[in-house]
C-alpha positions, 0 to 999 in steps of 0.5 A: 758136649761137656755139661753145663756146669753149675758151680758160682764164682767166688764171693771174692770176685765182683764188678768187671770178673763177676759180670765175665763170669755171668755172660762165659756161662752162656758162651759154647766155644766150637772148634770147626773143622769143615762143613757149613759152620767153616763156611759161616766162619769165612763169612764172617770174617769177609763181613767183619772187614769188608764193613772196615773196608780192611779188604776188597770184596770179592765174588765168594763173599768168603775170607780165608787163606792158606793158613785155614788148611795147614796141619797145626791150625785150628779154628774156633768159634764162638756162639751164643744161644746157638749164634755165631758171634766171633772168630779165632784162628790159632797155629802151634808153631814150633821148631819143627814146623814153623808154619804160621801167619808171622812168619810169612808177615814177618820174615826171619822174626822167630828164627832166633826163638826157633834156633833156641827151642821156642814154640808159639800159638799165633793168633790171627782172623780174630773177627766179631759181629758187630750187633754181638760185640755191642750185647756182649762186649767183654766177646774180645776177652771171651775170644782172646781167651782161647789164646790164653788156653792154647798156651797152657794146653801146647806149653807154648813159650809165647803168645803171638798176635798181628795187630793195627796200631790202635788196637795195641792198647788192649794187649799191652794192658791186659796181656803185657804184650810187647812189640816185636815188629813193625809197620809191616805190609801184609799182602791181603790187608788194607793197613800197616800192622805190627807184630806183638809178643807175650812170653807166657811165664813171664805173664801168666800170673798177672794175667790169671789174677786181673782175668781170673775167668782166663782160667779153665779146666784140663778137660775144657782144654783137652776138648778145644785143642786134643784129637777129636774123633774121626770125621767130625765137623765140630766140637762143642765145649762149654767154658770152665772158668767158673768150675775152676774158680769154685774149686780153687777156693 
């Protein structure tokens, strides 16, 4: 595990970014890769959207697919005081292997992108306790975060992420994501849902300066989404964004 920093943030950020920043210094992010942390993931998920009835239940009591075993997907979670508190699933699709959530929910709608040399990071299985969201409600941008360092780490062109109409707010506003597609039926999934996109140079600046604690050390990345040693179940990873900050002022 990466030591705990004890760098402040800036003088210069306070309110909304001072607060994220406070509550990011309690987070570990934790890339999964099997045993009873995977499990617990699943379960998680099967919880989060059976209690929105977004799926139907099953014997298991476990949510996953076949995107959770393909080679460029990764799993993180994030836990609190050792607590699991929310769920990301990220793939790196590229134009040599397309693998990935949008394109089975939207056929064809990266082809011209991958015909061009483009890559993404598709996110998807974003899921939270609900107890946690309610102590800790900056966890969607904690947990969207990862996304963010993903396409730095991969220099992915854009960001990708499958949503409910109504949750489009909060991309459009804080990501300047754009809608690619529309009212699309996934086979799984109770609701319609619309497929959104964000070129990652077109917004990383605006991002980085209304999200300052988007920001991240090259190790804190390298930790998430870098090779990890063999026969390893987890990786734990403290968040960097307040180390970076104090740093680059």
């Amino acid at each position: 595990m990466n030591a705990r920093t004890n760098a402040m943030p800036p003088a210069s950020f306070t309110g909304f970014a001072e607060k994220a920043l406070s509550s990011l210094e309690q987070l570990e992010y934790r890339r999964i890769l099997g045993g009873e942390d995977l499990e617990e993931v699943f379960r998680l998920r099967y919880e989060a959207y059976r209690r929105k009835e977004l799926i139907e239940p099953n014997d298991s009591g476990l949510a996953e697919d076949r995107y959770d075993t393909t080679p460029n997907c990764q799993i993180f979670g994030l836990y609190f005081e050792g607590r699991l508190a929310s769920s990301l699933r990220v793939h790196h699709a590229t134009p040599t292997f397309q693998v990935c959530p949008t394109t089975s929910h939207f056929p064809h709608s990266l082809d011209e992108h991958f015909d061009k040399g483009m890559s993404f990071i598709d996110s998807s299985r974003f899921c939270a306790a609900t107890d946690m969201s309610v102590k800790y409600p900056m966890l969607p941008f904690f947990t969207t975060r990862l996304t963010a360092m993903a396409c730095r780490y991969f220099d992915a062109d854009y960001m990708l992420s499958v949503i409910r109409p109504e949750h489009s707010a909060f991309y459009r506003r804080y990501f300047g994501m754009k809608r690619w597609g529309t009212g699309q039926k996934v086979d799984w999934f109770a609701f319609d849902v619309d497929l959104y996109s964000a070129d990652r140079y077109e917004i990383a600046e605006r991002v980085l300066t209304k999200i300052p604690f988007f920001h991240s050390m090259d190790h804190e990345r390298e930790s998430l989404f870098g090779a990890v040693p063999e026969g390893s179940l987890s990786v734990s990873v403290t968040p960097t964004a307040s180390q970076f900050l104090a740093q680059s002022h």
